[in-house]
C-alpha positions in Angstrom: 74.8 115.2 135.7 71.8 113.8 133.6 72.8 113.1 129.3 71.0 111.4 127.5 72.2 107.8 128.5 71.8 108.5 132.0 68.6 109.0 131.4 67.3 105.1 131.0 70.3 103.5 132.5 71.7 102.8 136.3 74.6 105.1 136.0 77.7 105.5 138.6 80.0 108.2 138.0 83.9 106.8 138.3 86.0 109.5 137.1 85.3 112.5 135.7 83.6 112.3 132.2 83.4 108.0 132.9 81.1 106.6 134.6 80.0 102.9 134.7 76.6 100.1 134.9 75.7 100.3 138.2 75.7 96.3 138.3 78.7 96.2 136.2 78.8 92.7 135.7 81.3 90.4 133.7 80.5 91.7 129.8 82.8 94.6 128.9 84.4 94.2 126.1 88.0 93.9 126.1 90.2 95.5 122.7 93.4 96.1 122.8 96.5 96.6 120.8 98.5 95.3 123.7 98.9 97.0 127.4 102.4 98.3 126.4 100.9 100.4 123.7 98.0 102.2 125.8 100.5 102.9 128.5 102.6 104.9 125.9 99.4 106.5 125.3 98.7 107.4 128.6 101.9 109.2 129.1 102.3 111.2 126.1 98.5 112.1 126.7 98.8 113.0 130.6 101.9 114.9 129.4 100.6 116.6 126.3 99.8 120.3 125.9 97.3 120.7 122.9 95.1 117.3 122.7 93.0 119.1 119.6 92.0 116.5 116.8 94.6 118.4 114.5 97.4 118.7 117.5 101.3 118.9 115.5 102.0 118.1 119.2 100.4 114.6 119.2 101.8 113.7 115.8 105.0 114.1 116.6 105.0 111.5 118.9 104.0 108.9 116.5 106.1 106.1 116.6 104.7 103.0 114.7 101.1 101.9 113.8 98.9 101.4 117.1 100.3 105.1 118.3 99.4 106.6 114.2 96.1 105.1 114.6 95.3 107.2 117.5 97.1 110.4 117.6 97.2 110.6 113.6 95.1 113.6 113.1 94.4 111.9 109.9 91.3 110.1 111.9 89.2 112.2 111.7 89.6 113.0 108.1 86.5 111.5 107.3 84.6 113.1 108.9 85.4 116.3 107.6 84.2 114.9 104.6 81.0 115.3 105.9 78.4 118.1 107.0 77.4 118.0 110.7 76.3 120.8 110.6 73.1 121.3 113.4 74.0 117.9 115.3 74.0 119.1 118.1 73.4 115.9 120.1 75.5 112.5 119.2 76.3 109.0 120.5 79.5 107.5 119.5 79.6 103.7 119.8 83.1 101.8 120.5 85.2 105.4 121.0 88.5 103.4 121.4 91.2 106.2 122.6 89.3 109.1 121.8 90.4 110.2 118.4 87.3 110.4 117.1 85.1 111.8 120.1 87.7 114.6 120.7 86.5 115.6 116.6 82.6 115.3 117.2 82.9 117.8 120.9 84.5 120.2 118.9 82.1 120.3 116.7 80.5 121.6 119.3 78.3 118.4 119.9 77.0 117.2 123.2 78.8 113.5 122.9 77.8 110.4 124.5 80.3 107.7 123.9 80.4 103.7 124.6 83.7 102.2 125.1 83.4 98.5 126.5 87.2 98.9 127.6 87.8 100.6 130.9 91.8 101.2 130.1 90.3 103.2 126.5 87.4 104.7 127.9 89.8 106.0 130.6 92.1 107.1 127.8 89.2 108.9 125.7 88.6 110.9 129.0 92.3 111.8 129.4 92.3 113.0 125.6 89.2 115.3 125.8 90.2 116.0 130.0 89.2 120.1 129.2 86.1 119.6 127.4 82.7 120.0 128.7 80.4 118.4 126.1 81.5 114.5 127.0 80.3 111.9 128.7 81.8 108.3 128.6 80.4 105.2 129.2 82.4 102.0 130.0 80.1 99.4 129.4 79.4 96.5 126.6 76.7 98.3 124.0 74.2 95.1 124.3 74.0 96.2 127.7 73.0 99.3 127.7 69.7 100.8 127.3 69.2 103.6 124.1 66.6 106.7 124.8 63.9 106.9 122.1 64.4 109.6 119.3 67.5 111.4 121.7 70.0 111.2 119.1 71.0 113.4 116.6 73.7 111.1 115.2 75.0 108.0 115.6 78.6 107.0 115.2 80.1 103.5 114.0 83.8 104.3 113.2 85.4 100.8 112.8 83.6 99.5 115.2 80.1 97.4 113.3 83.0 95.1 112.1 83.3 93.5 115.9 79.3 93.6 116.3 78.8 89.9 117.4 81.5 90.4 119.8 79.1 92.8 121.5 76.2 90.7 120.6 77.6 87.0 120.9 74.0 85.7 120.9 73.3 86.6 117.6 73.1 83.9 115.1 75.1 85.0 112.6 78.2 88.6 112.4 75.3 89.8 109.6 72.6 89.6 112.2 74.4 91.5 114.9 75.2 94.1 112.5 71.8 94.9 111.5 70.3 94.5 115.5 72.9 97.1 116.3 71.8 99.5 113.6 67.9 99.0 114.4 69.2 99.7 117.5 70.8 102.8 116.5 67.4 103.9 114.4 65.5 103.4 117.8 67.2 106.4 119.1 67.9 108.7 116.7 65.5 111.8 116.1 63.0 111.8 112.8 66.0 113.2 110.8 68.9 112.0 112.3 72.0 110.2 110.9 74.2 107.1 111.8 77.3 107.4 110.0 79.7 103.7 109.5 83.0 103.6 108.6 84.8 100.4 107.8 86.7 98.3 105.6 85.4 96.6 102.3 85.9 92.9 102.5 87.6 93.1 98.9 89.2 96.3 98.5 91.7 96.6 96.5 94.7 96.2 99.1 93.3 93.2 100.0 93.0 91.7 96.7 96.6 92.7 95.8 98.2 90.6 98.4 98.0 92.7 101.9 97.0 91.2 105.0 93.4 91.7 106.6 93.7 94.3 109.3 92.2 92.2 111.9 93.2 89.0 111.5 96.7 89.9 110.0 96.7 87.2 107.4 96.6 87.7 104.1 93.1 86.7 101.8 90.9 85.5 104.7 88.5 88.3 104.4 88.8 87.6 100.5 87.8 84.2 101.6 84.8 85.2 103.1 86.6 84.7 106.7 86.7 80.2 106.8 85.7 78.9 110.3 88.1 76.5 111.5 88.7 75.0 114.6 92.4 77.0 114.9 93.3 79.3 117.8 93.1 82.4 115.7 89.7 81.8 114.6 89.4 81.8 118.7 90.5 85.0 119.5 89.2 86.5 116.3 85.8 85.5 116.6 82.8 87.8 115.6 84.9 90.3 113.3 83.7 90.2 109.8 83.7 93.1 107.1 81.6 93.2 104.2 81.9 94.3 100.1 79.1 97.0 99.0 76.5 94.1 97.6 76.8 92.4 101.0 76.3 96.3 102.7 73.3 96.7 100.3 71.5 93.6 101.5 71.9 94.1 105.2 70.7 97.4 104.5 67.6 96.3 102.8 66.4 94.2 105.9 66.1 97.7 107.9 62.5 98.8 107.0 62.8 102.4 105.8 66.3 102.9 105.6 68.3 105.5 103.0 72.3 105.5 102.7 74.7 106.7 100.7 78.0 105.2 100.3 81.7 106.9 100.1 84.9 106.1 99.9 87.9 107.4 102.1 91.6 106.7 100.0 93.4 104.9 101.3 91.0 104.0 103.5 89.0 105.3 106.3 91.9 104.8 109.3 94.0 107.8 107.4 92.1 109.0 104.6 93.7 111.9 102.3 91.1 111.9 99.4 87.1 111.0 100.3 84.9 110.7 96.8 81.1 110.5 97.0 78.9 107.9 95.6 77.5 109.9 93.3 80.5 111.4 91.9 82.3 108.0 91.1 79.4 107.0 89.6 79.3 109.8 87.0 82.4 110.9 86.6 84.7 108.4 84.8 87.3 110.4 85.5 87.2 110.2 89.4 90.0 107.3 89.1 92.6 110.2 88.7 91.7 111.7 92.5 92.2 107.9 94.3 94.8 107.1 92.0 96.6 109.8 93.6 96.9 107.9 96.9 98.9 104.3 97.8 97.6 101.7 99.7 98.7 100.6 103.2 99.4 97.1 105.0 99.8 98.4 108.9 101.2 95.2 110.1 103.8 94.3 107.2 106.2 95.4 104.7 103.7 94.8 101.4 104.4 95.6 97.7 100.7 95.6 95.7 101.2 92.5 92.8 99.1 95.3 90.7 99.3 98.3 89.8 97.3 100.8 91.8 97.0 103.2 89.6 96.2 101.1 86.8 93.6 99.1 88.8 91.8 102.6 90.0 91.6 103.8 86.2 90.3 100.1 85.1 88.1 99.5 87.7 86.8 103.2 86.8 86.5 102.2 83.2 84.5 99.2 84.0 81.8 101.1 86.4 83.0 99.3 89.5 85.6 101.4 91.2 83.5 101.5 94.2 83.6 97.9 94.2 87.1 97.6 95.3 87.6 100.5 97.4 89.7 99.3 100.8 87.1 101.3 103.1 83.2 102.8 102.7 81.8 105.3 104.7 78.2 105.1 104.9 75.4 108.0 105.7 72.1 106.2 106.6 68.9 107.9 107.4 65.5 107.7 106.9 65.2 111.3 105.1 67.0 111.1 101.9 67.0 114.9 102.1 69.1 115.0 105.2 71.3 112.8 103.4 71.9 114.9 100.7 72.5 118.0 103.4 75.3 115.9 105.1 76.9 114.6 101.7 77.3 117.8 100.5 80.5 117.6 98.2 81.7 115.0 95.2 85.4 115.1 96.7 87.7 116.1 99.6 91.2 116.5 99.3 92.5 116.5 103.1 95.7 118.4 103.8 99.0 117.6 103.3 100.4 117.2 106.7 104.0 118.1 105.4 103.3 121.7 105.6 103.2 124.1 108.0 99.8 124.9 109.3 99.2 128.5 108.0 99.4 126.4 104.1 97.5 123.5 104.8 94.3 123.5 102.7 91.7 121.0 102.4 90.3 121.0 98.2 86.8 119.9 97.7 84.0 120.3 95.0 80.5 121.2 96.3 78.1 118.3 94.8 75.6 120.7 93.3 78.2 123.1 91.7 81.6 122.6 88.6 83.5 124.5 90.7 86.9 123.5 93.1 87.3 125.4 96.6 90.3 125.5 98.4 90.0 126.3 102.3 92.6 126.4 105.5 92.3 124.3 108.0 93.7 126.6 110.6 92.5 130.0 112.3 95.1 132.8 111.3 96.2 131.1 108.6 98.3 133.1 106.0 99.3 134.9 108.5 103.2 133.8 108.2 106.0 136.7 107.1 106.1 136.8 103.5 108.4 134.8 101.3 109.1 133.5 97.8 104.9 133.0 96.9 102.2 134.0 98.7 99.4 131.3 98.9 95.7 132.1 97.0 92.4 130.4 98.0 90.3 131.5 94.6 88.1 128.9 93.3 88.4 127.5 90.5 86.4 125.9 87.3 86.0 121.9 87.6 87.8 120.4 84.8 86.9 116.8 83.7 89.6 114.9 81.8 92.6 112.9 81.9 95.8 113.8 84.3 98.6 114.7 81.4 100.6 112.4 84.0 98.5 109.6 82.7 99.2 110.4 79.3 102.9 110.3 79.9 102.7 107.3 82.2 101.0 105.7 78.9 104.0 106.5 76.6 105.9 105.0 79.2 105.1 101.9 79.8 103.3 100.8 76.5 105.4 101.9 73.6 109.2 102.0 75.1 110.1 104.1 72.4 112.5 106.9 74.3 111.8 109.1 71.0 107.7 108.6 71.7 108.8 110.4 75.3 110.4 112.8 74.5 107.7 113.8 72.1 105.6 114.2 75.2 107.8 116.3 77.3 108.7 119.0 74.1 104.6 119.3 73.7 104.7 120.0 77.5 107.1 122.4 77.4 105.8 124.0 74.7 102.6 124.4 76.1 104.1 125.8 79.0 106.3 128.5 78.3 103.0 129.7 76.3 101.0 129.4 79.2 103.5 131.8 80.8 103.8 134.2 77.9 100.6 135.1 79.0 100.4 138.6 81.6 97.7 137.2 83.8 100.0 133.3 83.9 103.0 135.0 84.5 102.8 134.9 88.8 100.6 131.9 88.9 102.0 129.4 86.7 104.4 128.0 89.6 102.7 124.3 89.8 101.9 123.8 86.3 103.0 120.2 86.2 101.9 116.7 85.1 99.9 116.0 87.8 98.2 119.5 87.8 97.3 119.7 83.9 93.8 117.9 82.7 93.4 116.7 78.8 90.3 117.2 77.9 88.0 114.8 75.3 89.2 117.2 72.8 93.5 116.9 73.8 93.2 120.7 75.1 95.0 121.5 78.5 93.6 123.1 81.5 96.0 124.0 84.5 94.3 123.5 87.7 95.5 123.9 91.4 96.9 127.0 91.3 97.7 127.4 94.4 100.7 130.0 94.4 101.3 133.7 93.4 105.3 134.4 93.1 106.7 137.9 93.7 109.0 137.9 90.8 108.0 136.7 86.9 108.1 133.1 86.4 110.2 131.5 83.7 109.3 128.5 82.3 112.8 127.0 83.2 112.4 127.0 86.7 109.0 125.8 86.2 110.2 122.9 83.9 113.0 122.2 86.8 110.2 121.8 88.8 108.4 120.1 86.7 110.6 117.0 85.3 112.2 116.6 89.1 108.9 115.8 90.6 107.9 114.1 88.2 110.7 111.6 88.4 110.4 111.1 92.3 107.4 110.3 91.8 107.1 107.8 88.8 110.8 106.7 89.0 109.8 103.2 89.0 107.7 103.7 85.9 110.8 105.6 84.0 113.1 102.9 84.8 113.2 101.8 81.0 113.7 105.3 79.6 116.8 105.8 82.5 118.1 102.5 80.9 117.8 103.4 77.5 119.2 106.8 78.0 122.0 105.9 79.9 120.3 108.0 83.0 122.0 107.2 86.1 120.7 110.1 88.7 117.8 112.2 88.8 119.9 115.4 87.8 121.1 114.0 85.2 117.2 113.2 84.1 116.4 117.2 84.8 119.5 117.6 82.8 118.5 115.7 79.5 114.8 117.0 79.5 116.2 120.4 79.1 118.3 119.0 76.1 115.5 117.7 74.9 113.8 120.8 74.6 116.8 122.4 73.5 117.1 125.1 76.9 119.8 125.8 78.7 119.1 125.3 82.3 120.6 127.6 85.4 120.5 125.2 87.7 122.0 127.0 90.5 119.1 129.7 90.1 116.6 126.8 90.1 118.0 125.2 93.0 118.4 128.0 95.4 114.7 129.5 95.0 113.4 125.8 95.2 114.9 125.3 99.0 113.5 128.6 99.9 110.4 127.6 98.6 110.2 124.6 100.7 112.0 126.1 103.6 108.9 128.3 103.3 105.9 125.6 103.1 107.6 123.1 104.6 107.7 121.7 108.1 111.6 121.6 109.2 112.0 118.1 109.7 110.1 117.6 106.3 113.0 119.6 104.0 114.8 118.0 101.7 117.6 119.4 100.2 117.0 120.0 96.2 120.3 119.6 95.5 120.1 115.5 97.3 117.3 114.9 95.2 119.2 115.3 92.4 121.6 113.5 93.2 119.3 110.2 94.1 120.2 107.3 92.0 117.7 106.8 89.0 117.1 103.6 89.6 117.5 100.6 91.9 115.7 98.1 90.1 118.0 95.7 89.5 118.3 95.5 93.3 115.7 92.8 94.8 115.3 93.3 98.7 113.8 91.1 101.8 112.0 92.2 104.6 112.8 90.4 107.9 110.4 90.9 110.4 110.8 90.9 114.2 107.5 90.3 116.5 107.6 90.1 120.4 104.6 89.1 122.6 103.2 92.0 125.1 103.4 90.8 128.6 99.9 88.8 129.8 98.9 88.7 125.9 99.4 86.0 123.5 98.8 88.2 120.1 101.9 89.3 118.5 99.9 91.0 115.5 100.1 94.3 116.2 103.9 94.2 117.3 106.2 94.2 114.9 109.3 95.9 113.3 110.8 95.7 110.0 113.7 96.2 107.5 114.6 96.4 104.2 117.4 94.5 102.8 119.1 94.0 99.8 118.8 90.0 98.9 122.1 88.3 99.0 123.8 84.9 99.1 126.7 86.6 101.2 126.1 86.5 105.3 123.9 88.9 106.5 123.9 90.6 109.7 120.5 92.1 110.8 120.4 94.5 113.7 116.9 95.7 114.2 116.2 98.0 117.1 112.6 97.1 119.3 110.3 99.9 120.3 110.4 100.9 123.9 106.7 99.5 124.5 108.9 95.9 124.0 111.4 96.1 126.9 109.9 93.8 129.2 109.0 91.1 126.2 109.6 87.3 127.3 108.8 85.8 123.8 110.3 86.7 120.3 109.4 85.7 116.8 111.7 86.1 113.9 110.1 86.3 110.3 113.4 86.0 107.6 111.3 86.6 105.2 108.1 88.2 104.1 104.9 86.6 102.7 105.9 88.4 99.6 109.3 87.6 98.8 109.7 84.4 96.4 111.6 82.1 97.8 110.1 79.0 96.6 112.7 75.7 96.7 115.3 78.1 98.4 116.4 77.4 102.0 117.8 79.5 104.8 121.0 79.3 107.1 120.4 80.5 110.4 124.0 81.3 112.4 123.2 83.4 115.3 120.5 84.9 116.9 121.5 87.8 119.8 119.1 89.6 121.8 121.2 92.7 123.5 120.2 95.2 126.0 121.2 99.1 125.8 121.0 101.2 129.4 121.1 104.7 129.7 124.9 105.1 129.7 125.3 103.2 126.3 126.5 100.3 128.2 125.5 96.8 126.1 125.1 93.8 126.9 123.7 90.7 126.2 120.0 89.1 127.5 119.7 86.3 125.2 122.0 84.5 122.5 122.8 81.6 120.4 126.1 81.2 119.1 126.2 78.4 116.9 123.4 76.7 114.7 123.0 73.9 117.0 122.2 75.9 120.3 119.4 77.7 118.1 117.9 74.6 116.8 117.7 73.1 120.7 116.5 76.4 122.1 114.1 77.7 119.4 110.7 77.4 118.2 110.3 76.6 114.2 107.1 77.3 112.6 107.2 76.4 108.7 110.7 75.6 108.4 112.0 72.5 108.4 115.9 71.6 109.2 117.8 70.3 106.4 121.0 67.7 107.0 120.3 66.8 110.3 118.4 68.0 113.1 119.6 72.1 112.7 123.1 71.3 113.2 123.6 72.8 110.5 121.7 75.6 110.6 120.1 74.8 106.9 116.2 75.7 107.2 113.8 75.7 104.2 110.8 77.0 104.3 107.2 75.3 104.3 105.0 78.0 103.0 105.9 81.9 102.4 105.4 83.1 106.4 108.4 80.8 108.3 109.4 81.8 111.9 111.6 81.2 114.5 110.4 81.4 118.0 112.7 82.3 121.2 112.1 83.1 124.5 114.1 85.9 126.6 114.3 85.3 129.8 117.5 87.2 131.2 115.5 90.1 133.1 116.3 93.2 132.0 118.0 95.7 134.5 116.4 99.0 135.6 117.7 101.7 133.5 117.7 99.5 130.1 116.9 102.1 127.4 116.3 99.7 124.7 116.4 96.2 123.4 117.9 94.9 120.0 118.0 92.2 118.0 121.0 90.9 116.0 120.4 87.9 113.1 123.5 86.3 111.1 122.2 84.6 108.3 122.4 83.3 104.5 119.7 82.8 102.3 119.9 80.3 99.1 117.8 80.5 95.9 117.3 77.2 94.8 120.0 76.8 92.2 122.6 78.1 95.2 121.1 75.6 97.4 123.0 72.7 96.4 126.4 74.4 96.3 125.8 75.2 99.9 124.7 71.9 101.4 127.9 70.8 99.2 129.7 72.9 100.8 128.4 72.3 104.2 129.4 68.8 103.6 133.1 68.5 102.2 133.6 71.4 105.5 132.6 68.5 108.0 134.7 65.6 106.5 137.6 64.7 108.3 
C-alpha cells in the first residue's frame, strides 16, 4: 500500500499496519519501561474488546504508572484541547503504545506513525488492529526520509525531549531539537501544524521537591541536567526538557516560525484542565481553573513543600504563571491564522472520569466569546432512566472573579479567628437560601457551593456550573449539607485549626456545627438518603462512597506524621529500577514495624530487590534505622506461602545485602543499627530461589525501627547493656 512515507523510503511490510527500513540496520531506538510491563500490555490489549481512546474497558485494567500512562484515556486529553479540524493527513513521531495514534485515526486522520521500538510499534498496531487509516513505521526518525509539503500535521507528544537520542550526532539536546522540527517544517503543507507536548524544565512539581520524570531524581532538570561521568548520566543521555524562555529561543532560530504556547494541568501525561496562552495572560483570574488540579510524582510517594494553590494564585499575581507550569503544549506554524483556528478556546475542563459516561462533560470557553459550554463526550448520552436530577448542557455567562472557596481558604489560614469563619459561612448561607427563594433557582441551585460561586471586584456572587435540574424543590438545607461536607473533604487539611479550636473530631460533626452556626436544624437522614441516590445515579459503582462514611471520617489526622517505604525490583535483562516501584504509607513510630508490601505481577520473575525505608521527603536527619528482617515470600494459586528469600537476624542481612547511603552503626551490621547518609538510603538483595510454576504473587515482609535523633542514643544504650554478659 503506498502513504506518504512509503513514498521516499525503502519500505518492507512486516505485519499488518508495520512495516520496516528495507536495510534495517543497527539504529532503532530502544524505550522501554521494562519488558514485564509491555507484555502486560500485550495481553490485556490482544484480549481487549473496545480499544477506543476513551475505552472504560482499558481503564479498568490500570494497575500502576507505566499501564495509566498508556491505557489512561486521559492521554489524549490534550488534544481535545485542540481543533483538528480538516487534518486530514498526519505524521506522529515516537507513537510509543499507541495511545495517542489510536486519538488522531479517529479523528478520522490518515496517520503515519514512527516508533523506533519494534515491541511498541508492534503494540501501537495491536491497539488500533481494526482501523484502516494507520500505518506504522519501526524505524529511528534520523533515518527516515520526510516527503515535501505531505503533511497536514506533525505530532511531538513527549517525544522532542529524547531528540539527541535520535540524532546522537548533534552537538548539543538544543540542536537536535530544532533539526527535528526544521525537519518537521520540511514536510508539512503551507498551513500545516506540528503540535509538542512536553514537560517544563521548572514547573512547579519540580520546583516543590518531586522527582524529574526521566531521570527520577529529584532537582536535576532544575539544575539544568549536570554532566557527570555517573552511570545514570549513561543511560540517560540525550533527554533534556526546557522552561518557556529556553522554548522561545529555540524557536527563534527556525526562520518563519509562529507558536502559541498552553498549558495542560497537571501536566500533559493526564491533563484534566488545558488553559491557553492568551487566556493566562489576561485573565488574572485563570489561577482559580489550575488551582483546581494537584500535581503528580509517577515514580514516588511526594508531598509539594508549597502550597499549590497558593503558588498558582501568586505566580498568577506576578504575571508568570506560565512560567512554572509542569508541562506546555505548543501549536507551531507558519500561518498565525491557522494557529488561531486550532487554538480555538481559553480553557478545557476534561471530564471527570468518576462518572458514568452518559454525564461526563468536557467545559470550555470559546476564545473569541464570555460565554462557558458544557458538551458530552459520549454518543447517546443522557440517555440513562431518569433519577433524582436530570443533567442540563445550557451555556452559560463567563464570570471573572475570585472562587468564594478562596475567600474562605483566606479566613482560614490568615486570621485563625473561628468567629472570622463562621462570619463566612452565615454570609453563605444567607446568600443561598436567597438564591433559592427565587422561582427560576428553585430546581437548579443543587451545586451552589464554594467552589462553584465567583466574587466579583465588586464582592457580588455569581453561581456558575449549573449543571443539574432536580425533580422536586430544593431546600437550602440539603444544599448547605452538600455544601459544608464537600467542602471539608476537600480542604480538610486547611480547617485543621478551626477542627482544633472547635473541638471538631469528625466530618459530621463539622456539617453538624455549620448548621448551628446558622441557627438551622438539619434532617440529616433526608440529606443523607437523596445524596447516595444522587451518586448512585452519576456515579460509576466502584466510585460510591457511602455519605453516611464520609461523615463519619475523622477531621483530622495531623498530628499523625507518616513514612513511605519504598520497594523497587529490577525487570529481568534490564538494569533500571525507575519505573518499578511500590509504596506505602505508614504512620512514623519508634515501636517495631512490620511492612508487608505486595509486588505487582509484572515482578514475579525479579532476581534483584531494593528497599527504600524511607522517602527523599521524610526528615530524618541525625536519626538511624534498625533493620531486623527482611522476607521475600511467594503466594501460588492455592494460597499456599512460602518463603524465596529471607534474613532472619541483623547479621545475615548485613553479609547478604547491598547498602547504598547507610552506614552500619556499632559494628559491622550486627546490630542491625543503620543511619542514613543522604535522604534516599537503600538496601539491596538479591532473590534467587526460583519461583515455582503457578506462583500467583510475590511479597515483601520488612521488621524494622526507626530512631529520631534524641531516641537514638537510648537505643544504641540499649543495644549495648542487652549484649553484656
Amino acid at each position: 500500500m503506498i502513504f506518504p512515507l512509503s513514498t521516499c523510503n525503502e519500505l518492507k511490510q512486516v505485519a499488518d499496519k508495520l512495516y520496516t527500513l528495507t536495510d534495517i540496520g543497527d539504529e532503532t531506538f530502544h524505550y522501554s519501561d521494562g519488558s514485564a510491563h509491555e507484555i502486560y500490555l500485550h495481553e490485556v490489549l490482544t484480549q481487549a474488546k473496545d480499544l477506543g481512546s476513551d475505552s472504560q474497558e482499558l481503564e479498568n485494567h490500570i494497575r500502576d504508572w507505566p499501564s495509566e500512562y498508556h491505557l489512561s484515556p486521559k492521554r489524549a486529553h490534550i488534544l481535545r484541547a485542540l481543533n483538528l479540524e480538516g487534518i486530514e493527513t498526519a505524521l506522529e513521531v515516537g507513537s510509543g503504545c499507541g495511545a495517542i495514534s489510536r486519538y488522531l485515526v479517529e479523528q478520522g486522520m490518515q496517520l503515519d506513525s514512527i516508533e523506533g521500538s519494534p515491541v511498541r510499534a508492534k503494540l501501537t498496531t495491536l491497539r488500533c488492529r481494526e482501523l484502516e487509516r494507520l500505518h506504522v513505521v519501526n524505524a529511528n526518525f534520523n533515518r527516515l526520509k520526510l516527503p515535501g509539503k505531505r503533511y497536514d500535521a506533525v505530532f511531538f507528544i513527549g517525544v522532542l525531549e529524547y531528540a539527541r537520542r535520535f540524532l546522537p550526532e548533534s552537538n548539543s539536546d538544543e540542536e537536535a531539537v530544532i533539526s527535528m522540527l526544521s525537519k518537521a517544517f520540511d514536510t508539512l503543507s503551507d498551513d500545516g501544524i506540528i503540535v509538542v507536548a512536553i514537560e517544563n524544565r521548572i514547573g512547579f512539581k519540580y520546583l516543590a521537591g518531586a522527582t524529574e520524570d526521566h531521570f527520577g531524581v529529584a532537582n536535576i532538570g532544575i539544575h539544568g541536567y549536570p554532566q557527570d561521568d555517573s552511570d545514570l548520566n549513561a543511560r540517560k543521555f540525550g533527554i533534556h526538557t526546557y522552561d518557556k524562555g529556553e522554548w522561545q529561543s529555540l524557536l527563534g532560530q527556525i526562520p518563519g516560525v509562529e507558536y502559541a504556547f498552553g498549558y495542560p494541568f497537571p501536566d500533559y501525561k493526564i491533563a484534566d484542565i488545558a488553559l491557553s496562552d492568551a487566556f493566562v495572560r489576561n485573565n488574572r483570574y485563570a489561577y482559580s481553573l489550575a488551582a483546581r488540579t494537584s500535581s503528580r510524582d509517577y515514580r514516588a510517594h511526594w508531598q509539594p513543600c508549597l502550597d499549590e494553590a497558593v503558588f498558582w494564585e501568586t505566580a498568577s499575581a506576578a504575571g508568570t504563571l506560565e512560567q512554572y507550569a509542569n508541562s506546555f503544549l505548543l501549536v507551531l506554524s507558519k500561518s498565525t491564522a491557522r494557529i488561531g483556528q486550532v487554538v480555538d478556546k481559553d480553557f478545557i475542563n476534561f471530564p471527570n472520569r468518576k462518572r458514568k459516561p452518559e454525564y461526563r462533560v468536557s467545559v470550555y470557553k470559546p476564545a473569541s466569546a464570555d460565554i462557558v459550554r458544557r458538551r458530552p463526550t459520549h454518543t447517546g448520552a443522557h440517555q440513562s432512566p431518569r433519577g433524582v436530577a436530570s443533567h442540563v448542557l445550557d451555556d452559560e455567562p463567563w464570570f471573572p472573579g475570585h472562587l468564594l472557596a478562596r475567600k474562605w481558604r483566606n479566613t482560614l489560614e490568615l486570621f485563625h479567628e473561628p468567629a472570622a469563619f463562621d462570619k463566612q459561612i452565615k454570609q453563605y448561607y444567607r446568600f443561598l437560601d436567597e438564591y433559592l427563594e427565587l422561582p427560576q433557582h428553585q430546581h437548579d441551585g443543587l451545586d451552589v457551593t464554594p467552589f462553584n460561586i465567583i466574587v466579583d471586584e465588586a464582592g457580588e456572587f455569581h453561581v456558575f456550573d449549573k449543571e443539574w435540574r432536580t425533580e422536586d424543590t430544593l431546600s437550602p438545607g440539603l444544599v448547605f449539607f452538600r455544601a459544608m461536607l464537600y467542602y471539608a473533604l476537600i480542604e480538610k487539611h486547611r480547617l485543621a485549626r478551626y477542627f482544633e479550636q472547635r473541638e471538631i473530631r469528625t466530618l459530621g460533626e463539622f456539617v453538624k456545627h455549620c448548621f448551628d452556626v446558622v441557627e438551622q436544624k438539619p434532617d440529616f437522614e433526608a440529606y443523607v438518603a437523596w445524596e447516595d441516590r444522587f451518586q448512585a445515579q452519576v456515579l460509576l459503582a466502584d466510585k460510591v462512597v457511602k455519605t453516611g462514611e464520609r461523615l463519619a471520617l475523622p477531621a483530622t489526622d495531623n498530628n499523625i506524621e507518616y513514612f513511605y517505604p519504598h520497594v523497587y525490583w529490577q525487570p529481568v535483562g534490564d538494569e533500571d529500577f525507575s519505573q518499578c516501584v511500590v509504596s506505602r504509607k505508614l504512620p512514623l513510630s519508634s515501636d517495631t514495624t512490620t511492612i508487608d508490601i505486595n509486588l505487582p505481577a509484572v515482578a514475579l520473575h525479579t532476581e534483584l530487590i531494593r528497599f527504600d525505608p524511607i522517602d527523599h521527603q521524610t526528615s530524618f536527619d541525625g536519626g538511624c534505622i534498625q533493620i531486623f528482617t527482611i522476607q521475600v515470600m511467594q503466594t501460588a494459586a492455592d494460597g499456599t506461602v512460602t518463603e524465596l528469600t529471607g534474613f532472619d537476624t541483623p547479621l545475615a542481612i548485613a553479609q547478604a545485602c547491598t547498602f547504598v547511603n547507610l552506614d552500619p552503626i556499632a559494628g559491622e551490621g550486627e546490630s542491625g543499627f543503620f543511619a542514613p547518609t543522604s535522604n534516599d538510603p537503600q538496601v539491596l538483595f538479591p532473590v534467587k530461589e526460583p519461583r515455582s510454576g503457578d506462583t500467583k504473587t510475590i511479597s515483601l515482609r520488612v521488621k524494622l525501627r526507626l530512631f529520631r535523633p534524641h531516641q537514638m542514643a537510648h537505643a544504641l544504650s540499649a543495644y549495648s547493656e542487652a549484649l553484656k554478659p
